[in-house]
C-alpha positions as CSV (number, residue, x, y, z in Angstrom):
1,X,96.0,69.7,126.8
2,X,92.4,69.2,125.9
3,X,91.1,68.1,122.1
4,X,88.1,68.2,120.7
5,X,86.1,70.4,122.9
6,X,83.5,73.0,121.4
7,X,84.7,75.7,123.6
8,X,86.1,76.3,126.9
9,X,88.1,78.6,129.2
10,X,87.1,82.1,130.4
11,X,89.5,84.8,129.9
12,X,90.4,87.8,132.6
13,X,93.6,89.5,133.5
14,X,96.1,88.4,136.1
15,X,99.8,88.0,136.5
16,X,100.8,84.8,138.1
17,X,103.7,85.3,140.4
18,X,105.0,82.3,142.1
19,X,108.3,83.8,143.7
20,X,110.1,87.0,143.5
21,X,112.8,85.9,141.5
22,X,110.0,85.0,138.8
23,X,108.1,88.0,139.4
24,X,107.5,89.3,135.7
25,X,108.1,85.7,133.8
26,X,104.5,84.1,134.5
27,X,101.3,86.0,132.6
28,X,98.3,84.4,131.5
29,X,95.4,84.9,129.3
30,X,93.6,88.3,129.4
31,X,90.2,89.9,128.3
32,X,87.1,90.1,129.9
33,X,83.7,88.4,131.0
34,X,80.5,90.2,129.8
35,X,78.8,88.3,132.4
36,X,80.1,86.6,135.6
37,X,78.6,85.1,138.7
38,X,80.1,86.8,141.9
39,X,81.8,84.5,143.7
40,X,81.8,86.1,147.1
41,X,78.5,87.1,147.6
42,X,77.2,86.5,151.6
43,X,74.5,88.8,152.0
44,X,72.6,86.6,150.9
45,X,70.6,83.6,153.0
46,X,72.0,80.5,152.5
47,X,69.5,77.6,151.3
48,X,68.4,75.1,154.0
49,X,68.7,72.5,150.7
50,X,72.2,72.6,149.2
51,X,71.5,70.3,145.9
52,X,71.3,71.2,142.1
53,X,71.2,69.6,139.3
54,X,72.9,70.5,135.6
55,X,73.9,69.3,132.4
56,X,77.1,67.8,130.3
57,X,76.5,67.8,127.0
58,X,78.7,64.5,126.7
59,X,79.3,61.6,129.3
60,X,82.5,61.5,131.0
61,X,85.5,59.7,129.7
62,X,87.7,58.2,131.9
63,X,88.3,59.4,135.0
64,X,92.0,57.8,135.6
65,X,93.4,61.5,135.6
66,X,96.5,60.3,134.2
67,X,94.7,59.3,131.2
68,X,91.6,61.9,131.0
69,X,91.7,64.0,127.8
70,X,88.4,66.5,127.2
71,X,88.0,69.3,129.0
72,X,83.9,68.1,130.6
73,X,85.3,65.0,132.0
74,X,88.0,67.6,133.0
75,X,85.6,69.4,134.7
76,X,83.9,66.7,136.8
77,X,88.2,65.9,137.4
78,X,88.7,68.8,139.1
79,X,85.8,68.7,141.6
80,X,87.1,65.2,142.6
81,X,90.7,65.7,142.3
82,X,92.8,68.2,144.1
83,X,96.5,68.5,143.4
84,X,99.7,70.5,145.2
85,X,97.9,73.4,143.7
86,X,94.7,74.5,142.6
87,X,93.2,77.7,141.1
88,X,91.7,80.9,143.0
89,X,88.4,82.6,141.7
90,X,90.9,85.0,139.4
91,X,92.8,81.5,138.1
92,X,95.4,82.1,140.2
93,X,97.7,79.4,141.5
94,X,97.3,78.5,145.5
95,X,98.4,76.0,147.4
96,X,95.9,72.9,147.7
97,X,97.5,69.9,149.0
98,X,100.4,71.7,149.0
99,X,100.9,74.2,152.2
100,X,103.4,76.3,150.0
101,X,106.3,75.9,147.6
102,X,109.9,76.8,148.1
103,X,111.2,77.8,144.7
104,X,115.4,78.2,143.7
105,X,116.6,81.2,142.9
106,X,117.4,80.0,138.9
107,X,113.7,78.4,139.0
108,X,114.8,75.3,138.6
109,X,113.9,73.5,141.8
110,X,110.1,73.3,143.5
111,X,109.8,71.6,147.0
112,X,106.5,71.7,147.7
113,X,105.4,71.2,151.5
114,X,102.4,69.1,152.2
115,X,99.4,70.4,154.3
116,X,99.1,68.5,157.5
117,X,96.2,65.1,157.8
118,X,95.6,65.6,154.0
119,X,93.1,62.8,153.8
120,X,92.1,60.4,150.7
121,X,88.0,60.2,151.0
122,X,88.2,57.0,152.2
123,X,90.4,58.5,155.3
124,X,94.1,57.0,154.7
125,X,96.4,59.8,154.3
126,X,97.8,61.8,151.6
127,X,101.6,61.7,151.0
128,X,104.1,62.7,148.9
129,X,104.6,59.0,147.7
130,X,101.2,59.6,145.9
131,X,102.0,62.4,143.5
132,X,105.2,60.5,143.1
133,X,103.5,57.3,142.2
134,X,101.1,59.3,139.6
135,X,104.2,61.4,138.1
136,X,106.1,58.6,137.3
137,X,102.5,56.2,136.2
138,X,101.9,59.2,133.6
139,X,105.4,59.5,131.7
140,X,106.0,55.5,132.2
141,X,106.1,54.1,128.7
142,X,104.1,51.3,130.1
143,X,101.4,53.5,131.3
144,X,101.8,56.6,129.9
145,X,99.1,59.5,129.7
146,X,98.2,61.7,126.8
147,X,99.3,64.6,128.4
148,X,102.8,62.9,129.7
149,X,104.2,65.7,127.2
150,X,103.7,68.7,129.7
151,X,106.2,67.2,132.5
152,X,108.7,67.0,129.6
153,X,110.8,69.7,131.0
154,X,111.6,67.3,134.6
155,X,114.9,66.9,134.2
156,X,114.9,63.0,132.1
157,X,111.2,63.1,131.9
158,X,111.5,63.4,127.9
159,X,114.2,61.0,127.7
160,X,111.8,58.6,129.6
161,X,108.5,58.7,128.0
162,X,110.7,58.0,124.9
163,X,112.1,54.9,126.0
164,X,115.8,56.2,126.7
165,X,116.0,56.4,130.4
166,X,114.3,54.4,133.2
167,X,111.6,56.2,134.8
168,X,113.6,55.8,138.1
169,X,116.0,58.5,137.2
170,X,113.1,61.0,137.1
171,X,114.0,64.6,138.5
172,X,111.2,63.6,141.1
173,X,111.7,62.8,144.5
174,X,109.8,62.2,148.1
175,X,112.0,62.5,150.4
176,X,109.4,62.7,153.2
177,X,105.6,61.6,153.4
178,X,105.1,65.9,153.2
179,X,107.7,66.7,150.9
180,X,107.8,66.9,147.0
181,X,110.8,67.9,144.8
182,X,110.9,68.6,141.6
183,X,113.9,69.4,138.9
184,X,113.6,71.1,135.8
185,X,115.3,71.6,132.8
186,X,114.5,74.9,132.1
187,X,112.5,77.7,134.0
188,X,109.0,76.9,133.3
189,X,107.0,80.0,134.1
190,X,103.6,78.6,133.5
191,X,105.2,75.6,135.9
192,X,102.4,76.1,138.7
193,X,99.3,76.6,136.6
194,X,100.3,72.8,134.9
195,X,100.6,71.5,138.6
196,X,97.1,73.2,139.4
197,X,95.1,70.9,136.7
198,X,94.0,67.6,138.1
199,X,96.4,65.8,135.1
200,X,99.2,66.1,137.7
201,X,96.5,65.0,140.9
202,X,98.1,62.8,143.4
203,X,97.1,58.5,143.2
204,X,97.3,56.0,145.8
205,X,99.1,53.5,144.9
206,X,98.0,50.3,146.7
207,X,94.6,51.2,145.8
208,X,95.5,51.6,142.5
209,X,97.3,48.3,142.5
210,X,94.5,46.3,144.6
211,X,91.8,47.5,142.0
212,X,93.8,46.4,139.3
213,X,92.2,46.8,135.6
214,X,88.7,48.2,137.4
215,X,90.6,50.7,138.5
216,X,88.7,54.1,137.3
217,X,86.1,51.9,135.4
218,X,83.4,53.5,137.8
219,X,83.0,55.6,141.2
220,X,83.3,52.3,143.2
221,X,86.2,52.0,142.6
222,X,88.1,55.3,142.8
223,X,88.9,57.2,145.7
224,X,89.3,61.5,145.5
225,X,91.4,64.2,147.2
226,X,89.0,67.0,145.8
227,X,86.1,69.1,147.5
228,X,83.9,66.1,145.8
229,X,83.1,62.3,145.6
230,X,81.4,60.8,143.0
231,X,79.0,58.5,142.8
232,X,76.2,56.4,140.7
233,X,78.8,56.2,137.6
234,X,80.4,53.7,135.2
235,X,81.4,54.3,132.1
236,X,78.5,53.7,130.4
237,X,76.6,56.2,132.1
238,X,74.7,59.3,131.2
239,X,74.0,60.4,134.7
240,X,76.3,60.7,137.8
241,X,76.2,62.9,141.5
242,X,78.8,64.4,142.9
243,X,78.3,64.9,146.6
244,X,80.8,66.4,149.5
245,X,83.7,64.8,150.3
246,X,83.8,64.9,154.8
247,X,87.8,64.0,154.4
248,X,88.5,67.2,152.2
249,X,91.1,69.6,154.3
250,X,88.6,72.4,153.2
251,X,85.3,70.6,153.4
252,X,83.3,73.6,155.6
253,X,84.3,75.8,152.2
254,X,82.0,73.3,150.5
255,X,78.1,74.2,151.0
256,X,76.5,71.8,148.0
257,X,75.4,69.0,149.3
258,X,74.7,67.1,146.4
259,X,75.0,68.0,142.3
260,X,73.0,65.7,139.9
261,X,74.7,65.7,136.2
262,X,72.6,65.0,133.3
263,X,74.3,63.9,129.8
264,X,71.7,66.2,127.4
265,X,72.9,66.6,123.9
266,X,69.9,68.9,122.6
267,X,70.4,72.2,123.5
268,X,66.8,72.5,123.2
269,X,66.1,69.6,125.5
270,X,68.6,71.1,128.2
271,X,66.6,75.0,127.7
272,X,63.0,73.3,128.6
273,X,64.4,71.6,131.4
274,X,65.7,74.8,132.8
275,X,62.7,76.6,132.3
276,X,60.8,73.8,134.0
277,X,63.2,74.4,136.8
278,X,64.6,70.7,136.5
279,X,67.9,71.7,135.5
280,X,70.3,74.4,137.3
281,X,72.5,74.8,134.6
282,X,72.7,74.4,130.9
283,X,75.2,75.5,128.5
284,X,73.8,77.0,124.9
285,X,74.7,78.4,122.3
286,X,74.0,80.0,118.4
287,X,70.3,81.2,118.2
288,X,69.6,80.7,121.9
289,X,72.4,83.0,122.7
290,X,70.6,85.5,121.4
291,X,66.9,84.5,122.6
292,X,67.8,84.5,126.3
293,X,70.5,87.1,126.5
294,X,67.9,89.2,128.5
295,X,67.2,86.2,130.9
296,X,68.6,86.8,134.7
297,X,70.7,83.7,134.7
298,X,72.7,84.2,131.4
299,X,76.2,83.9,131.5
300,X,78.8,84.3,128.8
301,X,82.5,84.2,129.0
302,X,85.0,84.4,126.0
303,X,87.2,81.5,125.6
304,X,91.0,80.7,125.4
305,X,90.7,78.2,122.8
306,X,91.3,77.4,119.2
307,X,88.1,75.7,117.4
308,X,89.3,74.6,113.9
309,X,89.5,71.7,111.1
310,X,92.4,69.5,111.2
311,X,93.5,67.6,108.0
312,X,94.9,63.7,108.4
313,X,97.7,64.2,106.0
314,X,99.2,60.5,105.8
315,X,101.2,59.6,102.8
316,X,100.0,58.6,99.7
317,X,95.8,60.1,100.7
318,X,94.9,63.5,98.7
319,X,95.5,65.6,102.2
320,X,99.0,64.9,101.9
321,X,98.8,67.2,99.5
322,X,100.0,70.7,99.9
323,X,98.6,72.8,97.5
324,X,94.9,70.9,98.6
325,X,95.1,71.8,101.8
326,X,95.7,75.1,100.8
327,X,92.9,75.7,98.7
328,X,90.8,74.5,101.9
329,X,92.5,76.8,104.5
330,X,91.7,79.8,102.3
331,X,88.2,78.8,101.2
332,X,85.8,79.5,104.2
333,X,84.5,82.8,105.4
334,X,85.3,82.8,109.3
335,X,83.6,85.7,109.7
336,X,80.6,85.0,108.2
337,X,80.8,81.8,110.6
338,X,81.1,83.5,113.4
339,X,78.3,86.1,112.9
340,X,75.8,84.6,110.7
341,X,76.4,80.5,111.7
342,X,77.2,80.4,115.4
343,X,76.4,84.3,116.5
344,X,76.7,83.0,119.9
345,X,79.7,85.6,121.0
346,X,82.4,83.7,119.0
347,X,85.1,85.7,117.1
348,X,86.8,84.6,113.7
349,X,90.6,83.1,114.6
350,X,93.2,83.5,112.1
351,X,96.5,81.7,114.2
352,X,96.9,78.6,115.7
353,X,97.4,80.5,119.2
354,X,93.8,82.2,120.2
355,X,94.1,86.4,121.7
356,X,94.4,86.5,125.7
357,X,96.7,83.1,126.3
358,X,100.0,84.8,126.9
359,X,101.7,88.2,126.5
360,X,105.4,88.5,126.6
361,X,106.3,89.7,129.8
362,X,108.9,92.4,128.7
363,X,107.0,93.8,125.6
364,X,103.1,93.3,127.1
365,X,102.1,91.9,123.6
366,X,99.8,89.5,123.4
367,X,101.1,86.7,121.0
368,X,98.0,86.4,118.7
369,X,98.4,89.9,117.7
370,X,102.4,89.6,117.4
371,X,102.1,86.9,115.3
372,X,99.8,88.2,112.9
373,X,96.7,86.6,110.7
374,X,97.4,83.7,108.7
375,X,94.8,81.6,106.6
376,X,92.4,84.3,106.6
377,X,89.7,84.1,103.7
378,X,90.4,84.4,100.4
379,X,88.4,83.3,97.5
380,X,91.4,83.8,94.7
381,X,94.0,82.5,96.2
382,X,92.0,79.2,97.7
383,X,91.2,78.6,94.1
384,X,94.8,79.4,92.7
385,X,95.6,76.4,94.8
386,X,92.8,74.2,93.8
387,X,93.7,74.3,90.4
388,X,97.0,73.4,91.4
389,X,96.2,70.4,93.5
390,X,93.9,69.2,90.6
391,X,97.1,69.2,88.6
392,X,98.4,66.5,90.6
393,X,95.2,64.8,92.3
394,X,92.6,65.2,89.5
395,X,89.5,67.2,88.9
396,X,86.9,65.1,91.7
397,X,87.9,65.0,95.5
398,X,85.8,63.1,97.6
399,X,86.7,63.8,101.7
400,X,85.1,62.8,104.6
401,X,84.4,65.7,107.9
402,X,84.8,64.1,111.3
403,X,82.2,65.8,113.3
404,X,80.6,65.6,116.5
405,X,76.8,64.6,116.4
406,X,75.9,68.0,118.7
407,X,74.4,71.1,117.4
408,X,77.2,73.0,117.2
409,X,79.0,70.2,115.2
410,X,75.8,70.0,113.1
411,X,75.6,73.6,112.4
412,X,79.5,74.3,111.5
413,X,79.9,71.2,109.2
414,X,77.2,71.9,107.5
415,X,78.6,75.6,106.7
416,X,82.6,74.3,106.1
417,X,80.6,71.8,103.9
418,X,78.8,74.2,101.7
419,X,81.9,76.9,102.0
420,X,84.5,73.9,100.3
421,X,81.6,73.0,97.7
422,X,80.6,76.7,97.0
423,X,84.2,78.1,96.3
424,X,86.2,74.4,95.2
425,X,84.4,73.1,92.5
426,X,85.1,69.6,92.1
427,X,85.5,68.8,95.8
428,X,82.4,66.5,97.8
429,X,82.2,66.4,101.1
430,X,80.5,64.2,103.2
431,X,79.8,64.9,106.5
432,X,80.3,62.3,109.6
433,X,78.7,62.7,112.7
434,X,79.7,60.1,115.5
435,X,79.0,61.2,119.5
436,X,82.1,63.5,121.0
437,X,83.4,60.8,123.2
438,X,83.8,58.5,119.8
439,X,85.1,61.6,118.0
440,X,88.3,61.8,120.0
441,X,89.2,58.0,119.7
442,X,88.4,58.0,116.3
443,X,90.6,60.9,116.1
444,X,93.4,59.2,117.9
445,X,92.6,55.6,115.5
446,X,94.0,58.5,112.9
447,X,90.3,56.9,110.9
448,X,89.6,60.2,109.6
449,X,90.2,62.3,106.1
450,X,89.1,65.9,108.1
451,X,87.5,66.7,111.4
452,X,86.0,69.4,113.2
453,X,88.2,70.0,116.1
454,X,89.3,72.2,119.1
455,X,92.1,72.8,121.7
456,X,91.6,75.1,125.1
457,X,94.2,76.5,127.4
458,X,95.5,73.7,129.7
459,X,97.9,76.4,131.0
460,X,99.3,80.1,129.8
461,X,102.1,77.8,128.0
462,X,102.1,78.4,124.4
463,X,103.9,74.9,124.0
464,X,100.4,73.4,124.4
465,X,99.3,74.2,121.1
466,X,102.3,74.2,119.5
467,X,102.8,70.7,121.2
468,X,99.9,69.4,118.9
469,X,101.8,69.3,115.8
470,X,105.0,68.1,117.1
471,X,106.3,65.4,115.2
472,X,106.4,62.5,118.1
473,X,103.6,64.2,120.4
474,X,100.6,61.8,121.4
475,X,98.0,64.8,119.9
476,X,99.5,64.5,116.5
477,X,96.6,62.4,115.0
478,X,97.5,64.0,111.3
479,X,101.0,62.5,111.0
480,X,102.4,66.2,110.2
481,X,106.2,66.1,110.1
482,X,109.0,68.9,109.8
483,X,112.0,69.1,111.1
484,X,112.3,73.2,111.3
485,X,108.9,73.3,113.0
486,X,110.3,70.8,115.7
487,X,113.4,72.4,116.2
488,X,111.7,76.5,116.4
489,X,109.5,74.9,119.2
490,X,112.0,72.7,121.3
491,X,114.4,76.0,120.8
492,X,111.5,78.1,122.4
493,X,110.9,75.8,124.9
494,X,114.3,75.2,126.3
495,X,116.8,77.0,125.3
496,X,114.5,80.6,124.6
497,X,112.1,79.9,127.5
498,X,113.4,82.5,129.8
499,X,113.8,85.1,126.6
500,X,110.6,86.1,125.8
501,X,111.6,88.1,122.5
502,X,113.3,85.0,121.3
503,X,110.7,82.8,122.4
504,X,108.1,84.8,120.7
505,X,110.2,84.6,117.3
506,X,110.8,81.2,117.3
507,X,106.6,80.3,117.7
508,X,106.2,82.8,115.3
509,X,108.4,81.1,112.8
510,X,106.8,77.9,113.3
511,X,103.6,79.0,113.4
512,X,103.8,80.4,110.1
513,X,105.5,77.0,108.5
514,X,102.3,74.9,110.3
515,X,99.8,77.5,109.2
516,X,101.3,79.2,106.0
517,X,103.8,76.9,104.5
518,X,102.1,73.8,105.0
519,X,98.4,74.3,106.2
520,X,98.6,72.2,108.7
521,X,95.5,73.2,110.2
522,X,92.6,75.6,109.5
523,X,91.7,77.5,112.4
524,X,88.0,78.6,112.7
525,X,86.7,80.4,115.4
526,X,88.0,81.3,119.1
527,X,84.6,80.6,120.9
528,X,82.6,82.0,124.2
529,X,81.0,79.7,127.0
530,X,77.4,80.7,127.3
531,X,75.0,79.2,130.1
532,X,72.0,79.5,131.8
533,X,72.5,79.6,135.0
534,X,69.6,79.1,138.4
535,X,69.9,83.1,139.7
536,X,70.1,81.6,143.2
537,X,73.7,79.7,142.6
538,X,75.9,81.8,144.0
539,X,79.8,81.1,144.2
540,X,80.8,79.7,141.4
541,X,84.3,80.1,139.8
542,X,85.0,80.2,135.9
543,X,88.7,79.2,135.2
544,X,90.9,80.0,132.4
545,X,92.0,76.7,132.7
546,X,91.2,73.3,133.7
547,X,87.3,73.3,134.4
548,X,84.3,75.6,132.1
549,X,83.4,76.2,135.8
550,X,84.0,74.9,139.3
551,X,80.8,74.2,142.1
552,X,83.7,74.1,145.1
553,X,82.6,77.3,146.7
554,X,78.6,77.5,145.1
555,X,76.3,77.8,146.6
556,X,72.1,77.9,146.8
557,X,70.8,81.2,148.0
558,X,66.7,81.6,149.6
């Protein structure tokens, strides 16, 4: 789902259960919050002011949702974009848009019911047509989104992001202005929580059309089915306001009036402001965590995401090369990361899959512990494999990190830096810091040698990180091939899906060929949201997936 994010969704325990024959197939993330906001707290007075103002520590992307990629533009996304369904306080899916869903007894068939006079904000209506129109816009080779990959099991979807079939044989349909069907290929457990994030959010399209190319080029011209509107953006912007939307079906839920959103890259900067009372909200991290862990308004949550440093390995480059690779994923000291770099709550991550996504229904095993550690530290063996990539590349490696220019990115290249330096003699490494939004496309130019990366729950599916490192997916910005990898994850997406003990064996297997066999990636650190929050905000909701947190029920207590 999302790249390049330093951290991200909040982890609890709840069983999704979208119908009885499903009951027992759909689990989520678990763990716990040290810290949480309440949510439902009324005994307090309501503020006679309903506006806040808090910080991003990045501007937004692009807000066409079929094209939007990092999880804080995600966040702003889903204030402004409802879809059928959205997320309760405990991340479980409810109907938005939708009034309910009707699903078949072999799981294969949704028809979702619209809610009646579902408005757009600029007061036109809502129909079916529209989540039809921004299906088809996001798997339409033409047009196609990023994230196109996650409706891949619609019956032809696959075949038609890939050029095979036209996008009119879909297993979409509208057969009324308030009714959406959908066929899948497979029983997709985690089906509703992917329909609940706003990559699936309906779009009109005659607006789209009439706007043409300024379409989503700033908050002029967009309009929003969410609790919010946006305003005072383009896409050069560092600041933006989200204020209610009067045309939302829920709008008397909504109590802010008005949210002002600062870009503010220094965590420093953002702490001042807070403690000026300028600012509402701020995230931080590393030694502030532990400065203002005694303030009222700290909040921490851990996170269902995978931090870690991806290699480009195209042909003919030193990172195509295995035994290199190696000697990198076994040279740097997670823990010692965790505790002594970042000691912001953050816990060493030995699997591409972090603890709390999924547990196997049948078993209640979570997969990170099935699956066991791989690449964890281990000076000898890292070195064993440098000597045998200097065999074949030579005694000097010069390699380039990708980094963001934040403090976090700061801090952690700095370490993976001296770690590579310290325990691979013979290697340089030079360290690259370009602004997050730049990271990503420079990430997707494939214009890298390594980066600092990270990847956070978009849903309980497991195919979202595995999806990364499939050979044809739009993610795959290191070229990796291999066949067995491929077919272990198509097998456990299709043909396993409704087997959990198969599934789980056939992610295992590939999960050790990307991480053991051929070192795909390195992962770091599974990381924990920490914020300072304004005491008097009440309401707000902390996802395990789509937003770091969501303002639609917040509000400002006396």
């Amino acid at each position: 789902m999302y790249t390049d994010t330093e951290g991200g969704n909040k982890v609890k325990k709840k069983l999704l259960v979208v119908s009885a024959v499903l009951t027992g197939l759909l689990l989520t993330a678990c763990g716990g919050n040290d810290k949480k906001e309440t949510t439902k707290n009324e005994n307090g007075t309501i503020a006679a002011s309903q506006k806040i103002e808090i910080s991003s520590p990045t501007p937004l992307s692009t807000l066409d949702t079929t094209q939007t990629m990092d999880k804080n533009t995600f966040t702003i996304v889903q204030h402004l974009f409802e879809g059928l369904y959205r997320f309760d306080d405990d991340s479980t899916p409810i109907p938005g848009l939708a009034e309910k869903v009707d699903i078949s007894e072999d799981g294969l068939s949704y028809k979702f019911t619209l809610k009646d006079n579902i408005k757009w904000s600029n007061g036109e209506p809502i129909t079916a047509q529209d989540f039809l129109y921004s299906w088809k816009k996001l798997v339409t080779p033409a047009t196609i989104g990023p994230n196109a990959y996650l409706l891949d099991n619609v019956k032809n979807s696959n075949a038609i992001r890939n050029g095979e079939k036209s996008v009119d044989e879909i297993g979409l349909s509208a057969p009324s202005d308030k009714e959406f069907e959908v066929t899948l290929e497979q029983a997709q457990p985690s089906f509703l929580a992917v329909v609940s994030i706003g990559w699936l959010a309906p779009q009109n399209q005659a607006y789209v059309e009439k706007q043409g190319k300024e379409y989503a080029a700033d908050s002029d011209h967009l309009i929003y089915s969410g609790p919010f509107i946006l305003t005072d953006w383009d896409a050069s912007s560092d600041t933006w306001t989200l204020k209610q939307n009067p045309e939302y079906y829920d709008a008397d839920k909504v109590k802010l009036e008005e949210v002002k959103v600062n870009t503010i890259k220094e965590e420093n900067t953002g702490i001042n402001l807070y403690q000026s009372n300028e600012l509402d909200l701020v995230r931080i991290s590393g030694q502030y965590v532990q400065q203002y862990s005694d303030d009222a308004g700290y909040v921490t949550h851990s996170d269902v995401a995978n931090n870690y440093l991806d290699f480009n390995k195209k042909e003919g480059t030193a990172l195509a090369n295995n035994h290199l690779r190696k000697a990198i994923a076994y040279a740097i000291d997670k823990d010692a990361l965790t505790k002594s770099v970042l000691n912001d709550g953050s816990k060493p991550l030995n699997g591409l899959i972090p603890s709390g996504l999924y547990k196997n229904p049948e078993t209640s095993e979570d997969f990170r512990k099935f699956s066991g550690d791989h690449s964890v530290y281990d000076v000898k063996t890292a070195q064993a494999e440098w000597k045998k990539a200097k065999a074949e590349l030579g005694d000097k490696i010069k390699l380039s990190l990708l980094v963001s220019d934040d403090d976090n990115g700061k801090k952690i290249s700095e370490y993976v830096q001296s770690q590579l330096q310290e325990n691979l003699k013979g290697i340089e490494i030079t360290i690259n810091a370009q602004p997050k939004n730049n990271v990503i496309q420079t990430r997707k130019d494939k214009d890298y040698e390594l980066s600092l990366s990270g990847w956070i729950a978009g849903s309980s599916d497991l195919d979202s990180y595995f999806n990364l490192y499939a050979g044809e997916s739009a993610y795959n910005y290191g070229s990796y091939k291999n066949a067995d990898y491929d077919k272990l994850v198509t097998d456990a997406r299709t043909v396993n899906a409704n087997t959990p003990n198969k599934q789980f064996e056939d992610y295992k297997k590939a999960e050790d060929i990307l991480l053991d066999q051929d070192a795909a990636q390195v992962p770091l650190y599974q990381s924990a949201s920490n914020y300072l929050i304004n005491p008097k905000i009440k309401g707000i909701s902390y996802h395990l997936y789509g937003d770091y947190f969501n303002l639609r029920t917040a509000y400002l207590e006396e």
